[in-house]
N, C-alpha and C positions, 0 to 999 in steps of 0.2 A: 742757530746755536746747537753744538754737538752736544748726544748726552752727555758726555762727561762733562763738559761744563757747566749744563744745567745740572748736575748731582753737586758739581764743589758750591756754584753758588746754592741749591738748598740748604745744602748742610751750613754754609756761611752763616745764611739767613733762621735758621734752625737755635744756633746756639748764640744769637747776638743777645742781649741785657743777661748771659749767663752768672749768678752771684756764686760767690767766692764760698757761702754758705752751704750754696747747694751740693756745691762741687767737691767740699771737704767731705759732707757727710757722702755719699755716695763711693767718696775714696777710701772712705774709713770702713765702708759696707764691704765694697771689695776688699780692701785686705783683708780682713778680718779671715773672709772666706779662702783666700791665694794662701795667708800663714796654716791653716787648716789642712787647705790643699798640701803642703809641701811638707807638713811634719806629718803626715798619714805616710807622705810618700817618701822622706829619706827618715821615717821609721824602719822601711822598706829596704829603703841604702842602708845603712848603718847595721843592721840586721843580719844582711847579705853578709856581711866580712865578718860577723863576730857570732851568730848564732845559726842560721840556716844550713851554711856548711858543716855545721858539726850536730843539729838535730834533726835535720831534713835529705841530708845527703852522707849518712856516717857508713856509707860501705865504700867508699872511695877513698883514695891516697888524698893528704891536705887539702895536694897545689890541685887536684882534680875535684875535689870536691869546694875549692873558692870557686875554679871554672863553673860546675854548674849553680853553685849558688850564684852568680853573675849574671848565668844565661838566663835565669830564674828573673833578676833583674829587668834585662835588657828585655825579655819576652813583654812585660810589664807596657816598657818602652815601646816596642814595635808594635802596642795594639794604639795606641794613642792616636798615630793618624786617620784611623778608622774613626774612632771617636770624635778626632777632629770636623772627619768630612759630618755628623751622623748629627754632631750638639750645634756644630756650627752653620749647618745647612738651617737647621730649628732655630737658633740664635738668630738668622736672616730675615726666618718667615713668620713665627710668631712674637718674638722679643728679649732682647736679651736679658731682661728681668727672670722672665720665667724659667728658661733654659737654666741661666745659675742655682737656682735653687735646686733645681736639680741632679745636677753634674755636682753641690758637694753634699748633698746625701748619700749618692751612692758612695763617693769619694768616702764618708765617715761611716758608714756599714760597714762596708767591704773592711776596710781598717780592725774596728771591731771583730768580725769573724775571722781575721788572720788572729789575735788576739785568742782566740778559743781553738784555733785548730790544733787535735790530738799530731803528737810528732812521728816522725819513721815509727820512733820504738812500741809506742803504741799500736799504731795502724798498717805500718809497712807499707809498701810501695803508696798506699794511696794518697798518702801521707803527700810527697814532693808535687803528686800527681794535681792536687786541693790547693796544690799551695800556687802554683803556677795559674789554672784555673781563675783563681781570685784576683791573683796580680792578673791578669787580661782585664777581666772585669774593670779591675781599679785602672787600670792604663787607658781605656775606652770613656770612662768618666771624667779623668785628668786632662784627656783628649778637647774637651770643651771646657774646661775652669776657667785655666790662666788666660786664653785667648776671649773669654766673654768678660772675663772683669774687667781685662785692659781695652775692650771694647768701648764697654758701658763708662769708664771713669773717662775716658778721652772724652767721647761723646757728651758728657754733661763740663766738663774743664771749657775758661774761657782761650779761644782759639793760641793766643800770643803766650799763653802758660802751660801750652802741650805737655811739652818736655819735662816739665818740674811735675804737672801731676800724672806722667805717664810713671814714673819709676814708683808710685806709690803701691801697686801692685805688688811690681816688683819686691821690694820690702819683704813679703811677706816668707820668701827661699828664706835670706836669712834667719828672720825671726823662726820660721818652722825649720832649722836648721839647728838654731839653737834650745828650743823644747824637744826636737827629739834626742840631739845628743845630747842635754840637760838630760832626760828623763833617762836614759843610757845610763850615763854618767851616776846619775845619782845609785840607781837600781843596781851597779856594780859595784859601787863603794858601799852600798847598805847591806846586801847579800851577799854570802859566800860565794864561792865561781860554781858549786854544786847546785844551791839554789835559786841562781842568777839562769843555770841554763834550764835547771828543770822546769821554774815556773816565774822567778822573778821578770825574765824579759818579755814578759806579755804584760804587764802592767803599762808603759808605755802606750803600748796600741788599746789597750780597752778604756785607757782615758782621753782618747779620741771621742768616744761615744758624748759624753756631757759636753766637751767641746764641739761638736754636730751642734746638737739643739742652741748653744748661744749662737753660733753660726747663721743659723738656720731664721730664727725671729731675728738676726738684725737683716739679713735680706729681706725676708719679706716685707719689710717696713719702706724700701729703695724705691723711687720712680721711676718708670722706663725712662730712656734715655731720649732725649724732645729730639734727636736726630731719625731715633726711628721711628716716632710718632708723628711726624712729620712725611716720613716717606710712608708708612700707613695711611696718613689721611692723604695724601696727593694720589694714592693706588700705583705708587713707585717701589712696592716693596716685591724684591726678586722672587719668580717663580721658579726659577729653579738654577738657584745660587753657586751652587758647584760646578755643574758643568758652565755657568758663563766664566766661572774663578779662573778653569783649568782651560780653558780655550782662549778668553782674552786675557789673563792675568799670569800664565805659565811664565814669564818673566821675571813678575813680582815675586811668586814664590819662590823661584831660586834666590833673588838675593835676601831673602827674608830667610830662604833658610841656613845660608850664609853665614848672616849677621847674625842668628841665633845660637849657631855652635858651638862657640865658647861659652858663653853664657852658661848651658849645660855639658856641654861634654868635657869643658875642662875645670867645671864643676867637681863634677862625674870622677873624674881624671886625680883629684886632687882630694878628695872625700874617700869616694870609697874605694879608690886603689891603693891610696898611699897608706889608709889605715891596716887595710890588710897587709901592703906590704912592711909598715912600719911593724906590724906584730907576728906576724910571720916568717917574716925572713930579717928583717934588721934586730928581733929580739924585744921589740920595744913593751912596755906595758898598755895595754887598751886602755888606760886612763889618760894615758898620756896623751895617743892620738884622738880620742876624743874633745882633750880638752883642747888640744892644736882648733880641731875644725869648731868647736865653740868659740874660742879668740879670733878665730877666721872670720866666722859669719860675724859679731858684732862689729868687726872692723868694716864689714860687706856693708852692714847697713849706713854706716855715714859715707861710706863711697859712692854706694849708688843715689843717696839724696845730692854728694856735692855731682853727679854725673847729670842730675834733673838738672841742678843751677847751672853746669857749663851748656849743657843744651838749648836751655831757653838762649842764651849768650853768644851762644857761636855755631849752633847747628847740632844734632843728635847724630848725622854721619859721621862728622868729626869726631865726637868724642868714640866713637866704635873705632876708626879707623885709625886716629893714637893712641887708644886702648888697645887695641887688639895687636901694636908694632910691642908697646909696654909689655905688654903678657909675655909674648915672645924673646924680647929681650930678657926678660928675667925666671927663664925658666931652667936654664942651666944652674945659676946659682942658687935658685930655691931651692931645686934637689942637691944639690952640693949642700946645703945645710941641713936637709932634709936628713942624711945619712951621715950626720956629725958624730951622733951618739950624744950631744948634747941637750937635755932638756928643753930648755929656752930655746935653742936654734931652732928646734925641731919644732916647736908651737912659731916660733918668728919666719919657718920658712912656709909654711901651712899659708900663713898671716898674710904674706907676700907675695904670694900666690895667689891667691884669692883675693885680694884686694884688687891683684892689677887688671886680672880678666874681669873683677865685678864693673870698672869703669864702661868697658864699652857694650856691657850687659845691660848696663845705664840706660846708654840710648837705643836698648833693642825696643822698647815701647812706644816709642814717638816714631821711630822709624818703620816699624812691620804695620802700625796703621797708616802710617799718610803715605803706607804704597798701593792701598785698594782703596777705592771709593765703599762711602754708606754703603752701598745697595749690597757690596756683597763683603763688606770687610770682615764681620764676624768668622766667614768662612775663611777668608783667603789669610787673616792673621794665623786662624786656626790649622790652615795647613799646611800653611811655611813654616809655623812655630813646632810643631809635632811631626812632622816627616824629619825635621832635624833633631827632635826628642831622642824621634828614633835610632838615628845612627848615631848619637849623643848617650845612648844607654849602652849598646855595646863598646864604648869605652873602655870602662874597665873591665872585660873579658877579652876584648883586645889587647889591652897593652900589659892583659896581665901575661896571656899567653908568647906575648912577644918578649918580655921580659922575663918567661920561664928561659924560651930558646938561647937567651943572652946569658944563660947560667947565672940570672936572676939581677944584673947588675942592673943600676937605676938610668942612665943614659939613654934606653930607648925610649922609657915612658916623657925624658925634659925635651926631647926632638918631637914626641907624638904631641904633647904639650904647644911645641913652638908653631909647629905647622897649625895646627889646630885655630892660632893665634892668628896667624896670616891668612889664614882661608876670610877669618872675621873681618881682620882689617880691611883686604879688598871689597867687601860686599861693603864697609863705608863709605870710599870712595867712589861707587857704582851709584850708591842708591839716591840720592838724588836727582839722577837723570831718570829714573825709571817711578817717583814717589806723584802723587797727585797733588797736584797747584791747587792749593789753596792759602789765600791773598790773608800775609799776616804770619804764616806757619813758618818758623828757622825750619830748612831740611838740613 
C-alpha cells in the first residue's frame, strides 16, 4: 500500500462516528475567529481608500497617494505567504488548535496598535513608515488564520458534508466585511468629515481589541482535530511539512492558487477599487459606496452557504468553475451600472458582483483541502491560499494604475475582473484530477 493511500484511509478511519454536534461547535469556533480575522483586515481595506491616503500619505497628488495607500495594502498581502509557510508548517507539527489561537492574537493586536498610531501630521515620515510595518506583521499572522480553521472545521465535519461545512469559515469575509464597513459607516454618518479623519476612524480598529478576547476563550474551549491526533499517535506527523509541500505537492499549489483568486482578488477588485473609484473620480458619496459593499457582503453570505449545498450535490470544482464562467460574464454589466450615477444601481451593481464571484469562492474550501493529504495540508492550504492572497492584494493598485493610464475610464478594471474570473474557473475544471481520493468526498 502506497503512503498516500495509507494517509486517505487514516484520515477515512480518523473521522468515521464524526457527530453533527461536534462538527457545529468547532465550526462555530472557527468562524467566530476567520469573521475577526477579516474585519481587522478589510478594516485595513476600507481605510486604504477613505483614510490612509489622506492621513498617512498627504504630501502626494490624490491618484498617487491612493497608489501608495494601496501598496500599503498589497505589502500587508505579500507578507502572508511567509506567514503561510511559518503558522502552517506549526499548524503540521504541533496542532492546529494551538497555532489558531495564536495567528488571531496577533491578528487583533496589531489591529489595535494601527488604531493608536500617531498620523504623517504628527510624526512625519515615520508615520507611513509604522503603518506598513504593522500591516507585514498583521499579513504574516493572517498568513495562518483562514488556512488553519478551514483545516480544523474540514478535519472534525462528517466526510459526505465536506462541502456544506467547508464554506463555514468562509462566512466569516462577509460578516467581518460587513462590521467593518458598518463600523465605517456608522462613524461617518455620526462625525463630521473633520472629526471622522482626525480621530473618529480609529474607533473601528480599537473595538477589535474586546472582540480578540471573545475570540480568543471560544478557541480555547475547541478540540484538536481527531485527524491530527491520529497522525500524532500513529508518529505519522510530518517532519518537515514544507519542503515535502513544495517538492510533491507544487502541482496542488498552483491550482489551489488558482481557485483562490477570485475569491480575493476580485474581492479586492470590487471593494476597495471600486470605492475609491466610486468617490474619487465618479463623485460618489462614501456612504454610498459603503453601503454598496455592506448589501454586497450580506448577499455573499447566503451565496456562499447555497455554494456549501450545491457542492455536497454536484462537486465543489463545479461550482468554482460555473462560478468563476458567472463572474466573468457579468462583469461588463456590473460596471456599466456601477458608473450609472444612480444610487440603487450603484449598491445593485456592487451586489452582482460580488455575489457572482462569492459562488465559486464557495467551493474554494472543500477543494484547496482535498488537494493535500493530512500530513501536510495545513501547510499546503496555507500556501496556495496566500501566494494568491498575495497577488490578490495588489489588485487594486493594479487596476487602479491601469485605469489611471486609461484617463480613468472603468473598462480596464471589468476585463481585469473577467480574466481574473477565468483563471478561477479553469483551476475547477483541473482540480479534480490533481485532489486526494478519498472514498465518499463530491470533488
Amino acid at each position: 500500500m502506497s503512503e498516500s493511500t495509507q494517509m486517505t484511509t487514516m484520515e477515512s478511519a480518523a473521522i468515521q462516528g464524526l457527530s453533527g454536534k461536534e462538527a457545529n461547535k468547532v465550526a462555530f469556533g472557527a468562524l467566530i475567529g476567520t469573521a475577526l480575522e477579516y474585519y481587522d483586515y478589510f478594516l485595513f481595506s476600507a481605510a486604504s481608500a477613505l483614510v490612509f491616503n489622506v492621513q498617512y500619505f498627504t504630501n502626494e497628488s490624490a491618484s498617487a497617494a491612493a497608489l501608495a495607500s494601496f501598496a500599503t495594502f498589497g505589502v500587508g498581502v505579500a507578507a502572508r505567504p511567509l506567514g503561510g509557510v511559518i503558522f502552517g508548517a506549526m499548524g503540521d507539527r504541533i496542532g492546529r488548535r494551538k497555532t489558531l489561537i495564536l495567528t488571531i492574537a496577533g491578528i487583533g493586536l496589531i489591529t489595535g496598535l494601527i488604531g493608536v498610531l500617531p498620523t504623517y501630521a504628527a510624526i512625519g515620515v515615520a508615520a507611513p513608515i509604522l503603518l506598513v510595518l504593522l500591516r507585514i506583521v498583521q499579513g504574516l499572522f493572517v498568513g495562518g488564520e483562514w488556512s488553519g480553521a478551514l483545516t480544523l472545521v474540514v478535519e472534525n465535519a462528517p466526510l459526505h458534508l465536506r462541502a456544506r461545512y467547508a464554506v463555514i469559515p468562509l462566512i466569516g469575509s462577509p460578516i467581518g466585511t460587513i462590521l467593518s464597513s458598518g463600523g465605517f459607516f456608522l462613524v461617518t454618518n455620526l462625525f463630521s468629515q473633520q472629526n471622522f479623519n482626525s480621530w473618529g476612524w480609529r474607533i473601528p480598529f480599537l473595538f477589535s481589541l474586546p472582540l480578540l478576547l471573545v475570540a480568543i476563550y471560544i478557541r480555547s474551549k475547541l478540540e484538536e482535530s481527531p485527524v491530527f491526533r491520529q497522525l500524532k499517535e500513529s508518529g505519522e506527523v510530518a517532519q518537515s511539512p514544507v519542503a515535502t509541500t513544495f517538492t510533491r505537492n507544487w502541482r496542488q499549489i498552483l491550482v489551489g492558487m488558482a481557485a483562490s483568486l477570485l475569491g480575493m482578488g476580485g474581492f479586492y477588485l470590487v471593494t476597495t477599487f471600486c470605492v475609491w473609484y466610486g468617490v474619487q473620480v465618479l463623485g460618489y458619496d462614501s456612504s454610498l459606496m459603503l453601503l454598496g459593499t455592506i448589501v454586497a457582503a450580506i448577499a455573499e453570505i447566503f451565496v456562499v452557504i447555497w455554494g456549501g449545498r450545491l457542492g455536497t450535490k454536484y462537486g465543489s470544482s463545479r461550482v468554482i468553475l460555473w462560478g468563476g464562467i458567472a463572474s466573468a460574464l457579468v462583469a461588463i454589466p456590473a460596471f456599466l451600472l456601477l458608473t450609472s450615477g444612480v444610487p440603487v444601481l450603484v449598491v445593485f451593481a456592487m451586489t452582482l458582483a460580488v455575489s457572482t464571484l462569492s459562488l465559486p469562492y464557495a467551493g474554494t474550501g472543500a477543494v484547496l483541502t482535498g488537494l493535500f493529504p493530512a500530513k501536510t495540508r495545513y501547510t499546503g492550504v496555507a500556501v496556495a491560499n496566500n501566494i494568491a492572497a498575495m497577488a490578490a492584494g495588489f489588485v487594486p493598485l493594479l487596476v487602479t494604475g491601469i485605469v489611471a493610464s486609461a484617463s480613468n475610464r472603468w473598462w480596464p478594471a471589468a476585463v481585469m475582473l473577467a480574466l481574473i474570473s477565468l483563471i478561477t474557473a479553469f483551476a475547477g475544471a483541473v482540480a479534480p484530477r490533481f485532489s486526494v481520493d478519498l472514498p465518499g468526498f463530491k470533488h
